[in-house]
C-alpha positions in Angstrom: 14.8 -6.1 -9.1 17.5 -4.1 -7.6 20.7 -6.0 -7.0 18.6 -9.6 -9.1 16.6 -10.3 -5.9 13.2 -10.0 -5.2 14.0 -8.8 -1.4 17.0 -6.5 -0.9 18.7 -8.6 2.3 19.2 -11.6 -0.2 22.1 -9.8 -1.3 24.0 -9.5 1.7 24.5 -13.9 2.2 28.0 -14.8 1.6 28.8 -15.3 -1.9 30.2 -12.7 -5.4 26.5 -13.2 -6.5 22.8 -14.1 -5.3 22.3 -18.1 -5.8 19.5 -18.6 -7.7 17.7 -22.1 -6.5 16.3 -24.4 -9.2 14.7 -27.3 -6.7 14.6 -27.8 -3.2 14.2 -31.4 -1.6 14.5 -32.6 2.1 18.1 -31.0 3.4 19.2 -29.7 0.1 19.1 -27.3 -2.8 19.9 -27.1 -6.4 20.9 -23.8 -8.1 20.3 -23.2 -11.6 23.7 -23.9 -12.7 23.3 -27.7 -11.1 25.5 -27.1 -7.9 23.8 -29.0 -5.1 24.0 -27.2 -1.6 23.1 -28.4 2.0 20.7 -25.9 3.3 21.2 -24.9 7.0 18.9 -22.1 6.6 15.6 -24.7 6.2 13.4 -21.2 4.7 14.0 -19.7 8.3 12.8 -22.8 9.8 9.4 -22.6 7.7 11.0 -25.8 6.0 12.5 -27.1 9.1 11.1 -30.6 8.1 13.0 -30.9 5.0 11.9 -28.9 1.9 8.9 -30.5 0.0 8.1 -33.4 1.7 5.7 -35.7 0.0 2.5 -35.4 2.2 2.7 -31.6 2.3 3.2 -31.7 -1.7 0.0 -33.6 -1.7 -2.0 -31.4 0.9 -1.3 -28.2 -1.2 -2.0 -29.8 -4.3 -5.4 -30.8 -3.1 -6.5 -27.4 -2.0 -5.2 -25.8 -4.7 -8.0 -27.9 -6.3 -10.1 -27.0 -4.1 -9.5 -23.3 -4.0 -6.6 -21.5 -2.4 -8.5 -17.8 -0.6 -12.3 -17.4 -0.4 -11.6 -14.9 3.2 -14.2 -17.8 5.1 -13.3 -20.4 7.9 -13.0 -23.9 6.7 -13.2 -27.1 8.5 -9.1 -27.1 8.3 -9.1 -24.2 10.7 -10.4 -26.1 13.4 -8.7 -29.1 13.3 -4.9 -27.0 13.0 -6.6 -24.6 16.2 -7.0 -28.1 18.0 -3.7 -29.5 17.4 -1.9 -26.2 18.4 -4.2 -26.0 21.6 -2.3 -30.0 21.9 0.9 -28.9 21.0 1.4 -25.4 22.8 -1.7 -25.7 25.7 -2.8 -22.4 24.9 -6.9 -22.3 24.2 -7.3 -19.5 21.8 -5.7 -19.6 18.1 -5.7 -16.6 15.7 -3.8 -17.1 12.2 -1.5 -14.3 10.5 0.4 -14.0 7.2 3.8 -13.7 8.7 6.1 -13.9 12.2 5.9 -9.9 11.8 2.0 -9.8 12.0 1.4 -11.7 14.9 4.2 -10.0 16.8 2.6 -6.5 15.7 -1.0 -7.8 16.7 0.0 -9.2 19.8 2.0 -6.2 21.2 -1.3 -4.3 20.3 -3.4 -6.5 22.3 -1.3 -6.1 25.1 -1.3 -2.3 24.9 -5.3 -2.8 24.9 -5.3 -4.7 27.8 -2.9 -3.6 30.2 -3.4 0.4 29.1 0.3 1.0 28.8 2.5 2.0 25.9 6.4 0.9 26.2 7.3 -2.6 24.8 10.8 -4.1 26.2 12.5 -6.1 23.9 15.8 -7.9 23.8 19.2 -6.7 22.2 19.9 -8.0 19.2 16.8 -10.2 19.3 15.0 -10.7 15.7 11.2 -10.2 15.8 10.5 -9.5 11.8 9.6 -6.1 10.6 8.2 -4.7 13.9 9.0 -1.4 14.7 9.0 -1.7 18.2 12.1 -4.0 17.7 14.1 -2.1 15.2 16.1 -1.1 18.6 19.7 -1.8 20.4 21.5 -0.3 23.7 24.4 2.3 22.4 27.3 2.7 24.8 25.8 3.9 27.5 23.1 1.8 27.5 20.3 4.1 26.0 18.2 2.8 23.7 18.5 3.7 20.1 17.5 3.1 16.6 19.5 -0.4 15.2 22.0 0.4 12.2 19.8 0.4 8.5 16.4 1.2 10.7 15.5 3.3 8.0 12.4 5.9 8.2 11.3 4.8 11.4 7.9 6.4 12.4 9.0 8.0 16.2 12.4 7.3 18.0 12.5 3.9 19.5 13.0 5.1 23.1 9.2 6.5 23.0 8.0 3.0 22.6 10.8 0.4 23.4 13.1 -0.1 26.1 15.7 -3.0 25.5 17.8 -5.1 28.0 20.6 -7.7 26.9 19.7 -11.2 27.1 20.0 -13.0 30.9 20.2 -9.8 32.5 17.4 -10.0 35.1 18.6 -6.7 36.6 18.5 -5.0 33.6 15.3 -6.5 33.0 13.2 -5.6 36.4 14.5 -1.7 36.0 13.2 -1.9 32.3 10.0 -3.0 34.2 9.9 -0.8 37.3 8.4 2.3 36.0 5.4 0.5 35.8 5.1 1.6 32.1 5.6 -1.3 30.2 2.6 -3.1 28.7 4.6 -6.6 27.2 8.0 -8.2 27.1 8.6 -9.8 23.4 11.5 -12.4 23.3 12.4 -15.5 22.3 13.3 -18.3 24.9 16.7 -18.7 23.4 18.3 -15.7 21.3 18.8 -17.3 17.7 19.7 -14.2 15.3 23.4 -14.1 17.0 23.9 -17.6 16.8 22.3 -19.0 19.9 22.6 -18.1 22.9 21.0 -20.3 26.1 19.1 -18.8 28.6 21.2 -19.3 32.0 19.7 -21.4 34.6 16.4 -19.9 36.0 16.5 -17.2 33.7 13.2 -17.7 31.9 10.9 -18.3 35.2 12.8 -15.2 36.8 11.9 -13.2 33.9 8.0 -14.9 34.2 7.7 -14.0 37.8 9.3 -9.9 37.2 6.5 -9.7 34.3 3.9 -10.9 36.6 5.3 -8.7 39.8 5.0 -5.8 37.7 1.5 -6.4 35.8 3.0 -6.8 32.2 2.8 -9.3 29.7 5.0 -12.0 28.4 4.9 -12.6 24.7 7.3 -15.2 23.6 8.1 -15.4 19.8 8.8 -19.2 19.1 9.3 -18.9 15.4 12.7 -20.1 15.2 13.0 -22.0 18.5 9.6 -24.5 17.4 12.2 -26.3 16.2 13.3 -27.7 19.5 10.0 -30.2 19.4 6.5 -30.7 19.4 5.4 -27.6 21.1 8.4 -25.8 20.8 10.9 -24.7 23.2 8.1 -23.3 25.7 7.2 -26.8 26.6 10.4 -28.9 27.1 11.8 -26.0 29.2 7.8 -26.8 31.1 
C-alpha cells in the first residue's frame, strides 16, 4: 500500500504517521499501540451513532448467518424503503454502494428527465468522487478543475457550473441559460467546517430551481445527522 494505507487521502490527517485503529466502540478508538482517541470523525458520519453499537453488532451477525449478497430483494428491503418513506416523506427508495453512486445516478436521472446537460454545484462543496463536482470558481469566477482533480474525463466547465454558497444571485445566473438539468448541494456546507445557510436561502434557492425547470438534488449524507429525517425536515 503506497504511503501504509489502503486509500491514498488517509495520509494527509494530521499526524508524522497513519494511526492504525485496533477497536472502535461508541465515541472512541483504540490504535494498535493502545492510545485511546475520541473520534470526531464518527466514519464520516456512517458511525454517527457511536461505533459498534450492540444491536447493529447483532443484526450483522445474524445475516452474516444468513447470507451476506445473493443480488435478490429481501423482506429487509421493504421494511428500510418504509421507514425512509417515514423519516424523509419521499415515496420511492433506490439503494447504492456509496454517497458517490447515488449522486452520479441521480444527476443522470435528472439529465434523463429534464433533457439538459449542465449540473450546478456548490464551491467547495463535497459530493464524493463525482466528476461533475471535482470543480471551484478561479479568480474571476470561471469555473475550473479543483486542485489534485487528476485525469478528469472533459473540462469541468462543459458539464458544471458552480456558485459560492448563499449567493442566490450567483445562483439564478448559473440557472438562466436555461441549460441546467439539477442543482446538487447540501443544505448546510460541511466539508469547510460548516457553514449555515442564511435566512431564506434554501426556499429562495427551491423556488429559482423551480422558476427555471431544474431539479433540486440535496445530498444529506453528512447533514442526516441533524435528526430523524435529516436536515431537510427540521428546516420543513
Amino acid at each position: 500500500m503506497p504511503g501504509g494505507v489502503p486509500m491514498s487521502w488517509m495520509v494527509k490527517w494530521p499526524g508524522a504517521y497513519p494511526v492504525y485503529v485496533a477497536s472502535a466502540n461508541g465515541a472512541k478508538f483504540t490504535d494498535v499501540d493502545g492510545n485511546s482517541y475520541i473520534d470526531f470523525c464518527l466514519g464520516d458520519t456512517g458511525s454517527m451513532t457511536g461505533h459498534s453499537p450492540a444491536a447493529t453488532v447483532a443484526a450483522v451477525r445474524e445475516q452474516a448467518g444468513n447470507g451476506i449478497t445473493v443480488m435478490l430483494p429481501t423482506a429487509d428491503a421493504a421494511i428500510v424503503s418504509r421507514e425512509l418513506t417515514s423519516r424523509f416523506g419521499l415515496p420511492l427508495w433506490q439503494f447504492t454502494v456509496s454517497a458517490t453512486d447515488a449522486n452520479r445516478h441521480v444527476i443522470r436521472y435528472s439529465r434523463l428527465l429534464t433533457g439538459r446537460s449542465k449540473i450546478v454545484v456548490i464551491d467547495r462543496c463535497y459530493h464524493g468522487s463525482v466528476d461533475e463536482t471535482f470543480a471551484t470558481l478561479d479568480d474571476a469566477g470561471n469555473t475550473v478543475a479543483r486542485e489534485g482533480n487528476i485525469g478528469a474525463p472533459v473540462d469541468p466547465a462543459l458539464t458544471t457550473r458552480v456558485v459560492e454558497f448563499n449567493d442566490l444571485a450567483g445562483m439564478e445566473a448559473a440557472l438562466a441559460k436555461g441549460d441546467v438539468a439539477a442543482i446538487l448541494m447540501e443544505p448546510a456546507m460541511t466539508n469547510v467546517g460548516i457553514v449555515l445557510p442564511s435566512e431564506g436561502y434554501l426556499d429562495s434557492v427551491a423556488a429559482l430551481a423551480k422558476k427555471y425547470g431544474t431539479l433540486l438534488i440535496i445530498d444529506e449524507t453528512h447533514t442526516i445527522s441533524v435528526g430523524t429525517g435529516g436536515m431537510t425536515k427540521f428546516h420543513n
